[in-house]
PyMOL CGO cylinders between C-alpha atoms (Angstrom):
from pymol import cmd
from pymol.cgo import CYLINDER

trace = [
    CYLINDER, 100.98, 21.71, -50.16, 98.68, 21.63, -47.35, 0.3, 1, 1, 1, 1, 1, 1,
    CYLINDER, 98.68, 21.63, -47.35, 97.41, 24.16, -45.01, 0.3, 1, 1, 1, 1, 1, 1,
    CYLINDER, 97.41, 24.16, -45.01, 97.37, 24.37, -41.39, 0.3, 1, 1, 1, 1, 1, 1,
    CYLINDER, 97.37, 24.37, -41.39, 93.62, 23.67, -39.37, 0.3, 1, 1, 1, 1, 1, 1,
    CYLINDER, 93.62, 23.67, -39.37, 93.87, 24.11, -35.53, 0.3, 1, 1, 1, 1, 1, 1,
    CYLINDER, 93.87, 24.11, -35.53, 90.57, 22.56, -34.12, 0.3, 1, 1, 1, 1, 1, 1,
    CYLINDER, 90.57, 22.56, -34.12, 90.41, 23.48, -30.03, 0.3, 1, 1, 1, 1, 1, 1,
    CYLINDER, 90.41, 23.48, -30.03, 88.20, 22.19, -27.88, 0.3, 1, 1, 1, 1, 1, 1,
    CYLINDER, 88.20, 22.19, -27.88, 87.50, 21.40, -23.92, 0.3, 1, 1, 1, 1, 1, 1,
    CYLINDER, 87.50, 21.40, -23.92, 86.67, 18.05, -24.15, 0.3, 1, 1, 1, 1, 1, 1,
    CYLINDER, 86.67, 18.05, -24.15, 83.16, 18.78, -22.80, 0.3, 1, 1, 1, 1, 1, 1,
    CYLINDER, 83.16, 18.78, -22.80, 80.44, 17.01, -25.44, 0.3, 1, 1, 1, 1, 1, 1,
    CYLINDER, 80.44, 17.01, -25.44, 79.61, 19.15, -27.73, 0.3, 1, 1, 1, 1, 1, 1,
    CYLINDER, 79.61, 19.15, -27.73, 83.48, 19.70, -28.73, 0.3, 1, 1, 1, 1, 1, 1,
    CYLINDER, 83.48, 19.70, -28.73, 83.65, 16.22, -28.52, 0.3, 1, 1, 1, 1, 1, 1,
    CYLINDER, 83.65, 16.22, -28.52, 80.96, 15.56, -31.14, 0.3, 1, 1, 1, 1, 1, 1,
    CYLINDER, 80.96, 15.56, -31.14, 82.58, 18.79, -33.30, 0.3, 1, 1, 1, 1, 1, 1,
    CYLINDER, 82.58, 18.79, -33.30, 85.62, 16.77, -33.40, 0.3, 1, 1, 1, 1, 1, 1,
    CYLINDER, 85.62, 16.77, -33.40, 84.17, 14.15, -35.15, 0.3, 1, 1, 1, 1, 1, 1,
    CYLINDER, 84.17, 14.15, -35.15, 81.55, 15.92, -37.24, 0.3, 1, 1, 1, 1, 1, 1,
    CYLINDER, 81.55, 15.92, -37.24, 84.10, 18.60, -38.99, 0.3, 1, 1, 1, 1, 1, 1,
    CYLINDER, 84.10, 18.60, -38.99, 87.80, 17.81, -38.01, 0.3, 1, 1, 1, 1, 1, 1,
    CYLINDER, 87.80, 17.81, -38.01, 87.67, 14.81, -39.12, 0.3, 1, 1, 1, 1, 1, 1,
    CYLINDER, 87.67, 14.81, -39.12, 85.59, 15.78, -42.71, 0.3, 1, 1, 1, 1, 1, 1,
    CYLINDER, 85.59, 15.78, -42.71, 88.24, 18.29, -43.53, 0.3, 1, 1, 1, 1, 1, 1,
    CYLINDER, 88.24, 18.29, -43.53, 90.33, 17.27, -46.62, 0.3, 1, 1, 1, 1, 1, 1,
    CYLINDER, 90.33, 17.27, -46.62, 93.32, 15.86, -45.53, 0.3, 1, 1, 1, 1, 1, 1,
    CYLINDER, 93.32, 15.86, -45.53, 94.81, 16.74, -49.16, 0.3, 1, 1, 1, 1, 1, 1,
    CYLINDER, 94.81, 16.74, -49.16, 94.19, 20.55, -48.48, 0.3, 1, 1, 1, 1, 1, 1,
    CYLINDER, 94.19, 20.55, -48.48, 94.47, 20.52, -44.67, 0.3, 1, 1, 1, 1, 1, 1,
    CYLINDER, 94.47, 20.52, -44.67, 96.68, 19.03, -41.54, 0.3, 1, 1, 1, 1, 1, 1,
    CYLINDER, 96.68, 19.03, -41.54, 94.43, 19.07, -39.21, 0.3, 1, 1, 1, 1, 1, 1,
    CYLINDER, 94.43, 19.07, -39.21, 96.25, 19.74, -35.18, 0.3, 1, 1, 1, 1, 1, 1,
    CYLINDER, 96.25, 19.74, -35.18, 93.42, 19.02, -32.57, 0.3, 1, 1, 1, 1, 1, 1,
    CYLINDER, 93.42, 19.02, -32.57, 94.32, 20.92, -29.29, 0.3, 1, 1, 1, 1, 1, 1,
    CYLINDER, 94.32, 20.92, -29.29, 92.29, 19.83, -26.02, 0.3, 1, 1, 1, 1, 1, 1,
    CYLINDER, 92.29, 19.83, -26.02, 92.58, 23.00, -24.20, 0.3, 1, 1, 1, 1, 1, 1,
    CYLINDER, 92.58, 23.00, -24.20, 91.66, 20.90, -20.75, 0.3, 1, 1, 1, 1, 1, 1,
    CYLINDER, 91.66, 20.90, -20.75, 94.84, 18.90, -20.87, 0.3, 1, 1, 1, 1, 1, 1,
    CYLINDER, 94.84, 18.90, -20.87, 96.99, 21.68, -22.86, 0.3, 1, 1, 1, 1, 1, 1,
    CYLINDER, 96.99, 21.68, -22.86, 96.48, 24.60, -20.95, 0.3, 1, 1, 1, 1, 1, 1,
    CYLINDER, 96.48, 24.60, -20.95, 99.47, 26.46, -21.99, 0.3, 1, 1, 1, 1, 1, 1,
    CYLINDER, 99.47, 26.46, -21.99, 98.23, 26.91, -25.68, 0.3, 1, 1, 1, 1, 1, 1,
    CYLINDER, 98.23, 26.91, -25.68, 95.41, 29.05, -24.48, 0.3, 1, 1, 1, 1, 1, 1,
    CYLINDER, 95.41, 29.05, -24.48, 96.92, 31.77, -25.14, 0.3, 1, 1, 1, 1, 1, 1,
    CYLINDER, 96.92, 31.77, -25.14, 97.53, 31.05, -28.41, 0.3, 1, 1, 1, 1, 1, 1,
    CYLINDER, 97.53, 31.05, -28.41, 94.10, 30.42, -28.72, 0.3, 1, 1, 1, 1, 1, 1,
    CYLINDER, 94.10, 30.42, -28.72, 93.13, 33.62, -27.74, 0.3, 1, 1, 1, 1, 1, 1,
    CYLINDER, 93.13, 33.62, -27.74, 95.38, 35.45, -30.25, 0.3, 1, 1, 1, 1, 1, 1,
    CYLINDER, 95.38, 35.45, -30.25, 94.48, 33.46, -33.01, 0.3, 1, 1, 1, 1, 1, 1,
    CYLINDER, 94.48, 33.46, -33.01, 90.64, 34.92, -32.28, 0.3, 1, 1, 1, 1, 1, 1,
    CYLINDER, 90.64, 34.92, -32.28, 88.99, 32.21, -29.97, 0.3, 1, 1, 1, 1, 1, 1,
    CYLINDER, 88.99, 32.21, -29.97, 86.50, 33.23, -28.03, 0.3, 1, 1, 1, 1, 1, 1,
    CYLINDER, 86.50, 33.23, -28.03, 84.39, 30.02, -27.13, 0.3, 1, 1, 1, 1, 1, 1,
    CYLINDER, 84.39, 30.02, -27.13, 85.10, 26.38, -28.19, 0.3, 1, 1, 1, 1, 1, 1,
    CYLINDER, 85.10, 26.38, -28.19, 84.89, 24.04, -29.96, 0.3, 1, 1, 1, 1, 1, 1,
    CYLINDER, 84.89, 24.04, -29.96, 86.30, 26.32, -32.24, 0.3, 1, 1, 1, 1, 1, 1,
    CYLINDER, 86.30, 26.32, -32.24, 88.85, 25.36, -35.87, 0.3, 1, 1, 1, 1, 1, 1,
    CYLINDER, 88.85, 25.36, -35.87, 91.25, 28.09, -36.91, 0.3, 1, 1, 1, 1, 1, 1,
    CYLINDER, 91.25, 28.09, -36.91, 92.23, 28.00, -40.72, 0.3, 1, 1, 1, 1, 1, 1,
    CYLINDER, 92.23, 28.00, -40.72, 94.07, 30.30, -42.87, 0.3, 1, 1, 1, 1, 1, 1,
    CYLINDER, 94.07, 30.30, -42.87, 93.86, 32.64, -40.17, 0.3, 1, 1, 1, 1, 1, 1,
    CYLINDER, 93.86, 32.64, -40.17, 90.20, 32.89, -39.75, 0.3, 1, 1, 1, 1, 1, 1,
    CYLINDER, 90.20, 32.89, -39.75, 88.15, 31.75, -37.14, 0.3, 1, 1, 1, 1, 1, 1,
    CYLINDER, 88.15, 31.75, -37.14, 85.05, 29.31, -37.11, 0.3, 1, 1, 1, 1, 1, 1,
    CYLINDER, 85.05, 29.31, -37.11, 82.92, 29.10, -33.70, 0.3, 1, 1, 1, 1, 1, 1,
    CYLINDER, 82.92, 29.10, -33.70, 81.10, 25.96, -34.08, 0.3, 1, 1, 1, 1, 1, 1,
    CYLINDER, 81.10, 25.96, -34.08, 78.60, 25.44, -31.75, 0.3, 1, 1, 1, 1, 1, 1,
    CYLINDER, 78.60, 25.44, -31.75, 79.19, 26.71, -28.25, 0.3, 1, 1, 1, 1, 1, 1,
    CYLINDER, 79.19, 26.71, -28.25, 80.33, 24.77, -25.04, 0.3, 1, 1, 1, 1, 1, 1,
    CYLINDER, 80.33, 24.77, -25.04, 82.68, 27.06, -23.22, 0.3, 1, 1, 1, 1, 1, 1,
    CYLINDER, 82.68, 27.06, -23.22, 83.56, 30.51, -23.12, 0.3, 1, 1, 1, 1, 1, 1,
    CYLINDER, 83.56, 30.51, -23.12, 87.77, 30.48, -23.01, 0.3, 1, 1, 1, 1, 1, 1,
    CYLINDER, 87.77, 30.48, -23.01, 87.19, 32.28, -19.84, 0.3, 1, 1, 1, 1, 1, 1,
    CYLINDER, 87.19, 32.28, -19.84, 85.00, 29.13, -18.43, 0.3, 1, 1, 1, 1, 1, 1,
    CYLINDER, 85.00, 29.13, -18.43, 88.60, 26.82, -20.26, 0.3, 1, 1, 1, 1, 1, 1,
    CYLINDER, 88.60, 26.82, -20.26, 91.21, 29.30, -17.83, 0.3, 1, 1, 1, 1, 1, 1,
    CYLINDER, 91.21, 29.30, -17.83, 88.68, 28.83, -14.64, 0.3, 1, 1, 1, 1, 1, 1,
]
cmd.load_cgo(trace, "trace")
């Protein structure tokens, strides 16, 4: 069985470059991995925020949260 990974991000670079570096080094046999581009999916921001996200890029697993980096505050994402 695998468990659920939410990676969200804004698009801006250095989510971008998070993206590639850790959501896609995540073991696919332990993890499905759901990338969620804030900028173009603006109604799961919300979700976001009660999952714990603060800034992104950001990956949510097994209910804990993992800042990675920082590009945007969620409040810079809403605008």
């Amino acid at each position: 069985m695998t468990a659920k990974a939410v990676f969200y991000h804004a698009g801006c670079p250095v989510c971008v470059a998070a993206e590639q570096q850790f959501a896609s080094a995540l073991d696919q046999q332990r993890y499905q991995v759901e990338v969620v581009h804030l900028g173009e999916q603006r109604d799961r921001i919300g979700e976001a925020e009660r999952a714990g996200v603060k800034s992104v890029p950001a990956m949510v697993m097994e209910g804990q949260v993992f800042h990675i980096n920082f590009g945007a505050s969620l409040a810079d994402v809403k605008g």
